[in-house]
C-alpha positions as CSV (number, residue, x, y, z in Angstrom):
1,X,0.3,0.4,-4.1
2,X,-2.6,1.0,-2.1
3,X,-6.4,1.8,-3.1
4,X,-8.9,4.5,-3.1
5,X,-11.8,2.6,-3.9
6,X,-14.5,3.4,-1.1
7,X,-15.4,-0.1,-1.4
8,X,-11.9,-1.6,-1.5
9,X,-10.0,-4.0,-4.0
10,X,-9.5,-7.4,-4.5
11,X,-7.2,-9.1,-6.7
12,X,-6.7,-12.9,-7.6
13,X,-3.7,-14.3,-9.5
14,X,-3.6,-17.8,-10.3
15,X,-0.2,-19.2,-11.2
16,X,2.1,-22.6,-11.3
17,X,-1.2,-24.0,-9.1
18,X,-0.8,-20.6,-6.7
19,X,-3.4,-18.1,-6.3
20,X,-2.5,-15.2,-4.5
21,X,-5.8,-13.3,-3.6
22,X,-4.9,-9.6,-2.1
23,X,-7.5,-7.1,-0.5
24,X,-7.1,-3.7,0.4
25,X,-9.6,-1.0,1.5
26,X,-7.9,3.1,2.1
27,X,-8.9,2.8,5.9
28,X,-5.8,0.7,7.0
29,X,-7.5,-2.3,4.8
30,X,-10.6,-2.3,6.7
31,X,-13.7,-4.5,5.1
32,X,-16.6,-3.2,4.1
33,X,-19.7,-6.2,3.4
34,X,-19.0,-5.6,-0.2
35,X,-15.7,-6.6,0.0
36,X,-16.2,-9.2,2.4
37,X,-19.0,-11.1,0.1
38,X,-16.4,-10.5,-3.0
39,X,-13.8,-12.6,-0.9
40,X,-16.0,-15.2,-0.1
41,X,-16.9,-15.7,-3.6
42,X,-13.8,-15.8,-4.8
43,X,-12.4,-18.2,-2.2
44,X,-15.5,-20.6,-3.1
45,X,-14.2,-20.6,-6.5
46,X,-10.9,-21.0,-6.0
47,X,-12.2,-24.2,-3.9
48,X,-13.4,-25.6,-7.4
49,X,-10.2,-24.9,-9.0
50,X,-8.5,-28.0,-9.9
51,X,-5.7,-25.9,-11.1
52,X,-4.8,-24.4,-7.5
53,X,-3.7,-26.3,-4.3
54,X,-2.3,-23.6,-2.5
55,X,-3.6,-19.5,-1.3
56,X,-1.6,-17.0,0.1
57,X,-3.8,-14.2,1.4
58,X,-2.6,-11.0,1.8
59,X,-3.4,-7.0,2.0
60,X,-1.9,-4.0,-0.1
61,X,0.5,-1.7,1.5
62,X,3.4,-2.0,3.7
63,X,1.3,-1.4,6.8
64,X,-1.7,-2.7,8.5
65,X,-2.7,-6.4,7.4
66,X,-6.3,-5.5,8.4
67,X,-8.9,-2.7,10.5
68,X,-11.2,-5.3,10.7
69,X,-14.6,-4.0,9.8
70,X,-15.6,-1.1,8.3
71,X,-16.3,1.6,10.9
72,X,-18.5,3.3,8.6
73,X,-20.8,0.7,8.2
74,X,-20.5,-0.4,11.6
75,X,-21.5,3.7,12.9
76,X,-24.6,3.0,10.2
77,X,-26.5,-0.4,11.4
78,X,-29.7,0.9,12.9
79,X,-31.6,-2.6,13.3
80,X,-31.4,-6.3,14.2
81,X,-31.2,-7.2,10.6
82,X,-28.7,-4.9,9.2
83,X,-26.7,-5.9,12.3
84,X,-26.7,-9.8,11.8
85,X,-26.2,-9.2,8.3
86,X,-23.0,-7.3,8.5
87,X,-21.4,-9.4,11.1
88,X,-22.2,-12.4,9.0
89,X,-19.5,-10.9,6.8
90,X,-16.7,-12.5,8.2
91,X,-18.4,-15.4,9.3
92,X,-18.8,-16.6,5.7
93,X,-15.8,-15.2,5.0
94,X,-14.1,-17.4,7.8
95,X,-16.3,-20.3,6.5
96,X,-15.2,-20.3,3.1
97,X,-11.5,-20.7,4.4
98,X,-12.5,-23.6,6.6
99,X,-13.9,-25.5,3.6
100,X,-12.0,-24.6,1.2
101,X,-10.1,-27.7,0.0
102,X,-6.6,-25.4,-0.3
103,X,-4.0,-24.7,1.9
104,X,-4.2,-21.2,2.8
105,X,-1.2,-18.9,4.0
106,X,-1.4,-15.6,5.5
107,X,0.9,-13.0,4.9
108,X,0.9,-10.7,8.0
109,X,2.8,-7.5,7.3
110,X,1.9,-5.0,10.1
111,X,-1.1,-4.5,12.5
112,X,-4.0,-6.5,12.9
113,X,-7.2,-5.6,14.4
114,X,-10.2,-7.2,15.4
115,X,-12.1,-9.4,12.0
116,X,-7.9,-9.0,10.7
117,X,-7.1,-11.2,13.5
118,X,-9.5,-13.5,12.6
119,X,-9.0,-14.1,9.1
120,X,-5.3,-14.8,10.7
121,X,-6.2,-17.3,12.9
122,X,-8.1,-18.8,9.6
123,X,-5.3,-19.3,7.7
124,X,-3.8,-22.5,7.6
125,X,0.2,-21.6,7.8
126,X,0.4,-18.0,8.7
127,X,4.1,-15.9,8.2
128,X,4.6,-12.6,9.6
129,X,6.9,-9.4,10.6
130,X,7.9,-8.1,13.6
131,X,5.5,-5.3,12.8
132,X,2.4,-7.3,12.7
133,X,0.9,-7.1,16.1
134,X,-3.0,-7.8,17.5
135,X,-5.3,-6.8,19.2
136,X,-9.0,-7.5,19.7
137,X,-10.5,-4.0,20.5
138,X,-14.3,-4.9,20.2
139,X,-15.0,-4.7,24.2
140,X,-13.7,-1.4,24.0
141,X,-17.3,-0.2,22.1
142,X,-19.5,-2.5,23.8
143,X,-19.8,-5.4,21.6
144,X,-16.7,-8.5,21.6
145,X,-15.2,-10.7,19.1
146,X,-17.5,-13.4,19.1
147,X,-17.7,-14.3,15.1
148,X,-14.4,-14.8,15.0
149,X,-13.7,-16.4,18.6
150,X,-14.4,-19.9,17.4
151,X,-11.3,-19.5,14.6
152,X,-8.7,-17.5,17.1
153,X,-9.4,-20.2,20.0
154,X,-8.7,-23.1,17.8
155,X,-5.6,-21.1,16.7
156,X,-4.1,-20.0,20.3
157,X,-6.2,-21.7,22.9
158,X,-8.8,-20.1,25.0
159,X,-6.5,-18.9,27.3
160,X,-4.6,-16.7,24.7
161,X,-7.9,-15.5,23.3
162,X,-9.2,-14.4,26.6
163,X,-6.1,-12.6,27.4
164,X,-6.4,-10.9,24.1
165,X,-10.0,-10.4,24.7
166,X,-10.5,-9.1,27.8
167,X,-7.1,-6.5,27.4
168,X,-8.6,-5.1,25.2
169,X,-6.8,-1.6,24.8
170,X,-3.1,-3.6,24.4
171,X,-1.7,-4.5,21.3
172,X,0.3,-8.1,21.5
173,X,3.0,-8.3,19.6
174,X,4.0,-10.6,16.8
175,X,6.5,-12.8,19.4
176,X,4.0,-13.0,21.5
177,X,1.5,-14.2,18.8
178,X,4.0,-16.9,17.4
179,X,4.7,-18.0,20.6
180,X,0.5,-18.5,21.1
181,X,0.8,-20.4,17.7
182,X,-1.2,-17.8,15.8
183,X,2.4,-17.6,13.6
184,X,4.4,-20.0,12.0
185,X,7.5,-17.6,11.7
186,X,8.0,-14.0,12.2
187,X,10.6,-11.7,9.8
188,X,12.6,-8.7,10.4
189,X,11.7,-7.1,6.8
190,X,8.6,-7.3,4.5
191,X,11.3,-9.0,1.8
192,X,12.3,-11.2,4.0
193,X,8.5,-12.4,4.7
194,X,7.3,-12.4,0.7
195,X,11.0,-14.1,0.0
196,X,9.3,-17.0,2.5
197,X,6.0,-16.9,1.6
198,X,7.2,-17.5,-1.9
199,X,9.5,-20.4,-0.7
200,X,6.8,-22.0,1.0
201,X,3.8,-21.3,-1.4
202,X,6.1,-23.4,-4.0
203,X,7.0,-26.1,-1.8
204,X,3.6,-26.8,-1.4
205,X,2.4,-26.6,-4.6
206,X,4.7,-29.4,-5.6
207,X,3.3,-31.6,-3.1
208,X,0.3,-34.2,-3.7
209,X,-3.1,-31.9,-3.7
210,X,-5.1,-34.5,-2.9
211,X,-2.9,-35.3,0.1
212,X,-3.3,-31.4,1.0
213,X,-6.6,-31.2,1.0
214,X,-7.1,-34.3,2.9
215,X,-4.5,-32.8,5.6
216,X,-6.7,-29.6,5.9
217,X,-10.0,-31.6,6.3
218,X,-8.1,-33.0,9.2
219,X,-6.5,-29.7,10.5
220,X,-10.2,-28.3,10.6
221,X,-12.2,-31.2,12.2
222,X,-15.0,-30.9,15.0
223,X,-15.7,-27.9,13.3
224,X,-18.6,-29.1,10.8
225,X,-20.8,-26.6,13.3
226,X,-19.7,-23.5,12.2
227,X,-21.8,-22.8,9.4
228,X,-24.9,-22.5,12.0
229,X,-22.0,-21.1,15.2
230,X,-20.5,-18.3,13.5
231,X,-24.2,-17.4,12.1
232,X,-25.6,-17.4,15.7
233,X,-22.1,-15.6,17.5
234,X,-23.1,-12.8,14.5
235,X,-26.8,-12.4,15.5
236,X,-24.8,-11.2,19.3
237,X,-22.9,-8.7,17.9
238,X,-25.9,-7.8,16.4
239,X,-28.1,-7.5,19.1
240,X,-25.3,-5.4,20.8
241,X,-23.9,-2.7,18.2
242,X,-27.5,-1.6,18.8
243,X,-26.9,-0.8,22.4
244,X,-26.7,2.9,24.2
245,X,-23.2,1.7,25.3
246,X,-22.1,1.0,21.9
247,X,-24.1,3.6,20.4
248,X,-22.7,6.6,22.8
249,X,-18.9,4.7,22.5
250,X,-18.8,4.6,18.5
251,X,-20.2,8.5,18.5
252,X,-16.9,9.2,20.2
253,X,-14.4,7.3,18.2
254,X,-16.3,9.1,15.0
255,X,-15.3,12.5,16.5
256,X,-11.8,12.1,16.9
């Protein structure tokens, strides 16, 4: 089941102390900001949810995880403002995940792009197929990755990041990302994956969720910064989507 809705879907369900929280957007489960702010929301209430000490995230379909952001509204920033503002989208996004008190797992069914990779690397136990490669594309239009550096680095050093930085026409495939760390496991079949993800989601949830959430405070320290970092790395991206070279670069990528 996919969606049609032009600003995407999100659904939470919340059972035996699991919520699963699944997006999807028509455009290969891009994010608009709407959908982006709904996600934060939702993943700052799930932090007060005594009843939940586990998350899998995950996308509709059988094919891309996650575009990244929404070209649409990407084409449509015209000032400093607008531009800060909608690449502050996935640095709240990405903040939410860091505080939130709950072990997150990703479930990474096919390609990921760009903010997709991001929200990867955010994750706190990610589980994949052999379909789910990534690639950071943003140099390609003139701006780079730079809200969700911070989150990817930490994930696969900055040596990894780089390489997937600065190549940024090739798509890396999901050995390769397992072997940077980015993935825990990889899977031949999308059964095989949710059969896992289900395996390891209840595992989890049995455990002490005090104990969890004192594990992920350590898992995410020396990162207290990132409220104001990922704020700042957005205001960059702003500046830039503004530029000739991005401007002239998008215009062609909207003819195709």
């Amino acid at each position: 089941m996919t969606t049609n809705r032009q600003n995407g879907s999100l659904y939470v369900n919340i059972q035996n102390k699991i919520a699963t929280v699944e997006f999807g957007h028509p455009a290969s489960n891009s994010f608009p900001s709407e959908l982006l702010e709904r996600l934060t929301n939702e993943l700052h209430a799930i932090a007060k949810n005594d009843e939940v000490s586990v998350v899998i995230l995950k996308s509709e379909g059988e094919r891309a995880f996650c575009a990244g952001a929404s070209f649409d509204e990407l084409v449509a920033i015209t000032n400093l403002e607008e531009g800060k503002k909608f690449f502050s989208g996935f640095a709240n996004v990405i903040n939410a995940m860091r505080t939130c008190g709950k072990i997150i797992i990703g479930r990474i069914q096919g390609k990921t792009v760009g903010g997709g990779v991001g929200l990867a690397a955010a994750c706190d136990y990610v589980l994949a197929t052999e379909a789910a490669s990534i690639k950071l594309s943003e140099l390609t239009i003139g701006i780079g990755p730079f809200v969700i550096e911070p989150a990817v680095s930490r994930k696969i050093g900055l040596a990894a990041t780089s390489t997937l930085t600065l190549d940024a026409t090739s798509w890396q495939n999901a050995y390769w990302a397992k072997e940077k760390g980015l993935y825990a496991k990889v899977f031949e079949s999308i059964k095989e994956l949710d059969e896992e993800v289900a395996h390891l989601a209840t595992k989890l949830s049995s455990y002490n969720s005090e104990a969890l959430s004192e594990m992920k405070k350590v898992f995410w320290k020396k990162t207290d910064h990132w409220d104001d970092l990922l704020i700042e790395r957005a205001k960059i991206s702003g500046e830039l989507v503004l530029s000739d070279f991005t401007k002239k670069a998008l215009s062609k990528f909207a003819k195709k």
